[in-house]
C-alpha positions in Angstrom: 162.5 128.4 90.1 165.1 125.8 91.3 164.2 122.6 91.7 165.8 122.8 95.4 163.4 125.9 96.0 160.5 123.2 94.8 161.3 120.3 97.0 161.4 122.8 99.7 158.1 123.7 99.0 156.5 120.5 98.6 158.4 119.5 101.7 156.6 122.5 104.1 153.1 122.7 102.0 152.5 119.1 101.6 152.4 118.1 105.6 149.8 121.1 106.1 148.1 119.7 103.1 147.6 116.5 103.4 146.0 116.2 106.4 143.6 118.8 105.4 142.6 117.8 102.4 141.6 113.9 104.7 139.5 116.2 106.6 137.7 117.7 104.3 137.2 114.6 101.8 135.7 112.8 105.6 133.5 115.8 106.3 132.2 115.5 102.7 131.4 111.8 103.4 129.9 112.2 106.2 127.2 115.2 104.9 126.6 113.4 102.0 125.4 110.7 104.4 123.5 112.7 106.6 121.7 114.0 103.6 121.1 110.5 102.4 119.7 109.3 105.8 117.5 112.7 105.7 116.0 111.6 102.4 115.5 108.1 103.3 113.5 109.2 106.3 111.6 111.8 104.3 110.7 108.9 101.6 109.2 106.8 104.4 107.3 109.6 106.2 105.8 109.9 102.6 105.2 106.2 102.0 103.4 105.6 105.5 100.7 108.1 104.4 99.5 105.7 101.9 96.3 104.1 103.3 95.3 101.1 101.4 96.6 98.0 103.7 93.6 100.2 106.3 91.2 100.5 103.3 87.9 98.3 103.5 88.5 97.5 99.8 92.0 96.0 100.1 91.7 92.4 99.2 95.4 90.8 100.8 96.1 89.3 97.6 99.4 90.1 95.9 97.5 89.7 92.5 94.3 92.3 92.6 95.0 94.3 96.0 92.4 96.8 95.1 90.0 96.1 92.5 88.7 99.7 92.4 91.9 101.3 91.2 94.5 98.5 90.6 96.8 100.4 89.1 97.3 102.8 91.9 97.2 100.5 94.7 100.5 101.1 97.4 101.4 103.7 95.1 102.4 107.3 95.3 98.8 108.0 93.6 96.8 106.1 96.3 97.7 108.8 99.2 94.7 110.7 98.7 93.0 108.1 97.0 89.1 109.7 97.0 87.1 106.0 97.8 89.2 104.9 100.3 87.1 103.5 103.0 89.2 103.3 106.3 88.7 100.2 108.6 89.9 99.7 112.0 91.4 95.9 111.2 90.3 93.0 109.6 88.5 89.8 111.5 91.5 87.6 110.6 94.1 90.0 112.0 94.6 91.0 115.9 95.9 94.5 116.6 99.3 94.8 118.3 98.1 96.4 121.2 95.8 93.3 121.9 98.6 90.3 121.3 100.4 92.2 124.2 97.5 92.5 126.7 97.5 89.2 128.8 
């Protein structure tokens, strides 16, 4: 191979590769993205199912939140947690729907 045979290579490959190559390195970013916005939303469909700020035994204090199981409170463990007691609100708290009701 001649070196003039290379440069006229690299001179006809390289401006079909280049841009090519900065599509496919964009397309990448933006599926690897996608996929990270997926499991985002995924993690926070699985952290809403935890049901211990509703449970009648959730204290509101950032030291003992739940002095049956204190370990598991707002964790993974409590989302089927077996003596949760659901309770519509608490008397210090007003629902959303009734701060907007005028």
């Amino acid at each position: 191979m001649t070196p003039y045979l290379c440069v006229a290579l690299v001179d006809t490959w390289l401006p079909l590769l280049c841009p090519v190559m900065i599509w496919a390195v964009l397309l990448a970013f933006f599926l690897a993205l996608l996929m990270a916005v997926k499991d985002g939303i995924k993690r926070l469909q699985q952290l809403h199912q935890i049901p211990c700020d509703r449970c009648r035994y959730y204290t509101g204090s950032q030291y003992l939140r739940c002095p049956v199981h204190p370990l598991a409170a707002f964790s993974e463990a409590a989302a089927h947690c077996r003596d949760c007691e659901p309770i519509e609100h608490r008397s210090g708290q007003r629902r959303l729907s009734q701060t907007t009701k005028r």
